[in-house]
C-alpha positions, 0 to 999 in steps of 0.5 A: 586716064586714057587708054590711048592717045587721041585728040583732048575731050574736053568733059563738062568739068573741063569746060567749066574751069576754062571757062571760070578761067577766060571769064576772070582773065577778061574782066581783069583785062577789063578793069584794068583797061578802065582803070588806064584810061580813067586815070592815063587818058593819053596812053598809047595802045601798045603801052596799054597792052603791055601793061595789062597782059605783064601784070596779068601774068604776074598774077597767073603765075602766082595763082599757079605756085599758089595751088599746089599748096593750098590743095595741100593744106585745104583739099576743098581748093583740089578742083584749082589743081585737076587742070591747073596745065591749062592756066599755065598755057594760059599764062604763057600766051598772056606772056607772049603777047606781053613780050611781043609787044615789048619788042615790037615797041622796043626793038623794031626800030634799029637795024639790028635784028629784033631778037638780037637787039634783046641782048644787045641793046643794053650791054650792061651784064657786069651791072646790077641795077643796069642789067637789061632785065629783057633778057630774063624777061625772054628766058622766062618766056622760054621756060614757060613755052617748053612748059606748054609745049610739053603739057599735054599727057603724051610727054608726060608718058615719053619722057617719064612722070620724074624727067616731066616732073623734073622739067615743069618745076623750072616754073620756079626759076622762070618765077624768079626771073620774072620777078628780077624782070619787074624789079630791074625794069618796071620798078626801077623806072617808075619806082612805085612803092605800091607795085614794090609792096605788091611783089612782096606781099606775092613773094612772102604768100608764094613762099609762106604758103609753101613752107606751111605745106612742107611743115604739114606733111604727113611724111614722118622718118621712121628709124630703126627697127622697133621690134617686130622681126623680118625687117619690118618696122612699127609705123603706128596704132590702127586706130590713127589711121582713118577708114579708106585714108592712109599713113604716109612714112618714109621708111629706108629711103621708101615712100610708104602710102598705107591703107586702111579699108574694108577692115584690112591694110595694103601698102603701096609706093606713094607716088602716082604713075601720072604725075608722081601725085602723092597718093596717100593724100587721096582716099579709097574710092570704089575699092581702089585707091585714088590719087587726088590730083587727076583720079589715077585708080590703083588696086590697093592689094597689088597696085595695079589700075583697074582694067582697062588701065595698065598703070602699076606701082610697087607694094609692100608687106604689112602687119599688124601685131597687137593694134601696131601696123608694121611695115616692110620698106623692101617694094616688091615689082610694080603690080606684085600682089601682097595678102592684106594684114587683116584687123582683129 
């Protein structure tokens, strides 16, 4: 969290994974350069280097769609996510000096304007096997540069965590643009079963692991008012809720983090102010609750940071009546201060 906007501090954390990160991209260039060479001696330069940094980013981005799930599942994997923005810019200059030199190679010899040549050079739009797969190639590495052009916290601030978040989830429709890209291009020039077999097998983990997530989550529709009065609806026993851990509902249309801590329950709104994290998936650290993303704090009795923060979200009442919490989905303002429901 930062007070204010000021140039990136990059802390020891940081420098380590980016450090993991460069460290596994070179020695992946390095291989592969090998590999070339051993079996490929009379590769050019420039194929060489369009065929290293495509497939890297092939697999960057699959590492990337990859995390998000995996934390989920396991949080042993939460330290891939905590600045997974800087494998994805990562990604997108790997991916630009992919494109680059594909056009550089492929579009600079004619009299035609290299950009212009992308979507002009094959005419072929009504065709399915002869569709020129560049473009989505090009409209993929748009999607990635908006993406890294707009990573940094202060749009995430401007444009508001639900238009950012919005904005980033195109990740998925440049993944499926890249992977026609392959299919059309690649593939179909050489037709190798083995990098057919390869985009399979990433395609079947990408969504797998993405469906197993969604079929984990603690996320629960509670319909219909059980019994205690007020509007307020029976969400479980205290005892399965675990200490400074939390009951995630969905209850009228609200999404519902609920806390056990320090022998009382405060319900908050579950969605982070920074990046809408979820945090029910986070625990109590210190007295507040922490969001498992990016450490966001929230005081877990009115939802505001800890000063000097400023951060706030909406809270709700809650009950507990003969061992059952029980929850109001009517949210009060972000920051409002609610009395806990105290355990007996």
């Amino acid at each position: 969290m930062s007070v204010e906007y000021k140039p990136v501090l990059w802390s020891a954390r940081k420098k380590r994974y980016d450090w993991i990160m460069g460290g596994l991209m070179l020695l992946f260039l390095i291989l592969f350069v090998a590999f070339q060479l051993v079996f490929f001696s009379q590769i050019s330069a420039e194929t060489l280097i369009i065929r290293a940094t495509g497939l890297l980013a092939l697999l960057m981005i699959h590492v990337i769609l990859v995390i998000g799930p995996l934390c989920r599942l396991d949080h042993r994997f939460l330290p891939l996510l905590y600045n997974r923005r800087h494998l994805g810019v990562a990604t997108f200059f790997i991916a630009l000096i992919h494109g680059i030199f594909n056009i550089i190679m492929f579009h600079t010899a004619g009299d035609t304007n290299a950009l212009l040549s992308i979507f002009v050079a094959n005419e072929h739009y009504n065709s399915i096997g002869n569709f020129p797969f560049q473009v989505l190639g090009f409209f993929a590495l748009l999607i990635f540069f908006v993406m890294a052009a707009t990573s940094h916290d202060f749009w995430l601030k401007n444009l508001s965590p639900r238009v950012w978040k919005g904005l980033h989830m195109s990740v998925y429709v440049a993944y499926a643009l890249i992977i026609a890209h392959v299919l059309l291009g690649t593939f179909q020039r050489e037709g190798s079963l083995l990098m057919l077999g390869g985009l399979l097998f990433g395609v079947l983990l990408v969504a797998g692991l993405h469906m197993l997530s969604a079929s984990r989550s603690h996320l629960p529709n509670v319909l219909g008012n059980l019994g205690a009065p007020d509007g307020f609806h029976k969400v479980c026993a205290v005892d399965e809720i675990e200490e400074n851990r939390a009951k995630v509902v969905l209850l009228e249309g609200q999404n519902i983090a609920i806390f056990r801590y320090e022998n009382k329950c405060s319900a908050v709104h579950n969605l982070c102010k920074h990046q809408n994290g979820p945090l029910g998936e986070g625990k109590i650290v210190d007295g507040c609750i922490t969001c498992p993303w990016h450490g966001y704090q929230y005081e877990p009795h009115n939802g505001c940071s800890p000063p000097p923060f400023n951060e706030k979200v909406q809270t709700y009442d809650v009950k507990i009546v003969d061992g059952q919490v029980y929850v109001n989905p009517s949210p009060y303002a972000e920051g409002s201060e609610r009395p806990p429901a105290l355990i007996s």
